[in-house]
C-alpha positions as CSV (number, residue, x, y, z in Angstrom):
1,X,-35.2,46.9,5.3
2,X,-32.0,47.6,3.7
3,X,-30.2,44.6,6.3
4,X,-33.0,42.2,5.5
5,X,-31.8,42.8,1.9
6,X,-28.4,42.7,2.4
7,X,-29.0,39.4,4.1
8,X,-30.8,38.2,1.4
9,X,-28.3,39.0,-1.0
10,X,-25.6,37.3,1.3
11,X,-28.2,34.1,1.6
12,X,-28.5,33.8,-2.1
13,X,-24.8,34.0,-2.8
14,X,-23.9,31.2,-0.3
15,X,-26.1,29.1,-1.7
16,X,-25.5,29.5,-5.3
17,X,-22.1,29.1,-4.8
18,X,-22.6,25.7,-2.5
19,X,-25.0,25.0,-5.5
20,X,-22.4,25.6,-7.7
21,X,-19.7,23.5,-5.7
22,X,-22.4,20.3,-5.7
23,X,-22.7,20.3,-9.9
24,X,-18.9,20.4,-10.4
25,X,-18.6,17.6,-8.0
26,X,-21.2,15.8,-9.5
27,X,-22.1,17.1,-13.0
28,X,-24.6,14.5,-13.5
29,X,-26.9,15.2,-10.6
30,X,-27.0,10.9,-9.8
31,X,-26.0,10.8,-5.9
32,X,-23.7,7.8,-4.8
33,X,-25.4,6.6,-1.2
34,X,-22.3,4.4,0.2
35,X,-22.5,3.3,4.0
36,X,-19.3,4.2,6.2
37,X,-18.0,1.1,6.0
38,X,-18.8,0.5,2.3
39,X,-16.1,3.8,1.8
40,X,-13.5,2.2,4.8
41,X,-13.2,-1.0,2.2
42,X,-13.0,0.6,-0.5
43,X,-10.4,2.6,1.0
44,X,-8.6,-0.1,2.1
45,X,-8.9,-2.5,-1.4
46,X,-7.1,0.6,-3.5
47,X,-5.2,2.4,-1.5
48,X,-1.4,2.2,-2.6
49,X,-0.1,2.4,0.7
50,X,-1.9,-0.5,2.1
51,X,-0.6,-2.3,-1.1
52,X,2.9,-1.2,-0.9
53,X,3.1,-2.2,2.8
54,X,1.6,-5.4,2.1
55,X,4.2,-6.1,-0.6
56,X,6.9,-5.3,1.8
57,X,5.3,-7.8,4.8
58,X,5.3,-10.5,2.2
59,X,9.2,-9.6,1.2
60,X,10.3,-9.4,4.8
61,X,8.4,-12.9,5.1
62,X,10.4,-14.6,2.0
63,X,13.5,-13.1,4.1
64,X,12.9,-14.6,7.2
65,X,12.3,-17.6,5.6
66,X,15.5,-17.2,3.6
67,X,17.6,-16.7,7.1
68,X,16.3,-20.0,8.4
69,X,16.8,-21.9,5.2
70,X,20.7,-20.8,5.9
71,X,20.4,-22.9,9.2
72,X,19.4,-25.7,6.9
73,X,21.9,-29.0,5.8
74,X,23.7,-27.8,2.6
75,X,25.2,-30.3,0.2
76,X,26.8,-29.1,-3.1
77,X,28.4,-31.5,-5.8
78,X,30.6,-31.3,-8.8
79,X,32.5,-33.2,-11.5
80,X,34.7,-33.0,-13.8
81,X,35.9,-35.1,-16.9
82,X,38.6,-34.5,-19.2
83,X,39.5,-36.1,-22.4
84,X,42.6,-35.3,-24.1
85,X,41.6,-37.2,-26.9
86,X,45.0,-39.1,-27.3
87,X,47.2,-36.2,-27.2
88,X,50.6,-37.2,-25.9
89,X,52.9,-34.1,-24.2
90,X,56.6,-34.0,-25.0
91,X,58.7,-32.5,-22.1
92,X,62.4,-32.6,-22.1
93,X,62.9,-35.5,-24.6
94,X,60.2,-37.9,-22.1
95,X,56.5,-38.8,-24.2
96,X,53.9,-38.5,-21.5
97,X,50.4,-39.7,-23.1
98,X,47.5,-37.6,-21.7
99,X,44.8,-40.4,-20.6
100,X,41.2,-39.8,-19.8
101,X,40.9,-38.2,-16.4
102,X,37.5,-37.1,-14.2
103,X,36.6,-36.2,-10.5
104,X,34.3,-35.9,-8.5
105,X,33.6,-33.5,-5.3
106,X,30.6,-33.8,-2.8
107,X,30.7,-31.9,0.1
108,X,27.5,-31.4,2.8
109,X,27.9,-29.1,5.1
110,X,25.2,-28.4,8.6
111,X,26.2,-25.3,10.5
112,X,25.5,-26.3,14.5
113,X,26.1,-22.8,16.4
114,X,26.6,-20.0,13.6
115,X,25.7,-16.8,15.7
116,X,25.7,-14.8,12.7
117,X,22.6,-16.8,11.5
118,X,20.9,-16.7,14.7
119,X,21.3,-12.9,14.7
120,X,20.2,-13.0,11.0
121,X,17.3,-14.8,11.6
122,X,15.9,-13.2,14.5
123,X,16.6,-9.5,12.5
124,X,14.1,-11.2,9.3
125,X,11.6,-11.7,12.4
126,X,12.0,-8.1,13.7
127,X,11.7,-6.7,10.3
128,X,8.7,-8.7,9.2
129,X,6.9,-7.7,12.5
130,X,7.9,-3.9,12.0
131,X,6.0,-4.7,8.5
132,X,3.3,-5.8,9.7
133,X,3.1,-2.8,12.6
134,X,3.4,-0.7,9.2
135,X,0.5,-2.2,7.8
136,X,-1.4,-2.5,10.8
137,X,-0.3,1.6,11.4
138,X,-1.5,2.6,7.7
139,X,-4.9,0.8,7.7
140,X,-5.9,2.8,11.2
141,X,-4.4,6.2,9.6
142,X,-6.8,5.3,6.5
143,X,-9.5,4.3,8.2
144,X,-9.1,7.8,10.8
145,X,-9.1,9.8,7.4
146,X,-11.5,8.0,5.4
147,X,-14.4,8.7,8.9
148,X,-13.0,11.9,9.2
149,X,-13.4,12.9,5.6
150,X,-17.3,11.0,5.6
151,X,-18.7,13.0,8.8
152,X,-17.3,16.3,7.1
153,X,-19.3,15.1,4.1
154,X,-22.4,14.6,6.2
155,X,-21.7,18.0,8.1
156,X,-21.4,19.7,4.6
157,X,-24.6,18.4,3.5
158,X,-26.7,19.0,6.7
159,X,-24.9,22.6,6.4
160,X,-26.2,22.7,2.6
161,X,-29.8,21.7,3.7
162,X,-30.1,24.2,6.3
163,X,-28.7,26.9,4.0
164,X,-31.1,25.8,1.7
165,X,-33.6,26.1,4.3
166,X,-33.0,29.6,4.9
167,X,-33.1,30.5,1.3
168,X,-36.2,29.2,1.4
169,X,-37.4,31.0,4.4
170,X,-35.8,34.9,3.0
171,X,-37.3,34.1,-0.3
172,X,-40.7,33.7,1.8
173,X,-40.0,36.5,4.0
174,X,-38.8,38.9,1.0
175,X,-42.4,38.2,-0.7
176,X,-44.2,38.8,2.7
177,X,-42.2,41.7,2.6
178,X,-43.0,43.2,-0.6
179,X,-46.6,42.5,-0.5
180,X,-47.0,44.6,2.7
């Protein structure tokens, strides 16, 4: 008798306290049913990693683009135009009168073999595929933690039931118990 009753005892405090655990979690007793998948998505829409790596894929992209556009024609201009405004220059007794005076510059430019561009290029392409490896390497680390995390849910739960379930059971046996 005195086991029974210490078994009770040790029944009814498990399941208070897994009682207790289930109304901080979710003060106002209304369940969320989501679906496995409906938590991977989620997961995956606001998870900062996923965001941060995706940021970084679409910078290592705007580099490997930058890398080839140095492979590209290049053409710069410029010109110049002075105006001395009349101004004559006096130098050793001579008048020199300043005239007007402009140029103009245009230079184009087409690297054919630069190896350092080649190299550059092909590093942009390593380091947007290593992005997208990152990407690709966070989403199944998410996705691992978020079913992980969901089955553990589920295990809790059918653990809560059948603790429940016993309860239920002692509470029977305990008033069989007493009325005999």
């Amino acid at each position: 008798m005195k086991k029974t009753f210490v078994w009770l005892l040790a029944c009814i405090f498990i399941t208070s306290a897994v009682n207790a655990q289930e109304t901080v979690v979710n003060p106002s007793s209304k369940g969320i049913s989501l679906s496995l998948e409906q938590v991977k998505s989620y997961a995956m829409e606001h998870n900062r990693m996923i965001q941060k790596s995706e940021i970084a894929y679409k910078q290592s992209e705007k580099a490997k683009w930058a890398a080839i556009a140095n492979y590209m024609p290049s053409a710069t201009a410029s010109a110049s135009y002075n105006n001395y405004m009349g101004t004559k220059l006096e130098i050793m007794g001579q008048v020199i009168p300043m005239a007007p005076s402009s140029t103009m510059t245009i230079q184009v430019a087409q690297p054919i073999l630069n190896m350092n561009i080649i190299v550059g290029t092909q590093l942009a392409e390593i380091a947007r595929q290593m992005s997208l490896n990152a990407i690709q390497q966070t989403e199944l680390s998410i996705k691992q933690s978020v079913s992980s995390t969901y089955y553990s849910i589920l295990v809790l739960e059918y653990s809560r039931d059948i603790l429940n379930k016993n309860l239920e059971n002692l509470k029977v046996l305990a008033n069989a118990t007493n009325m005999k």
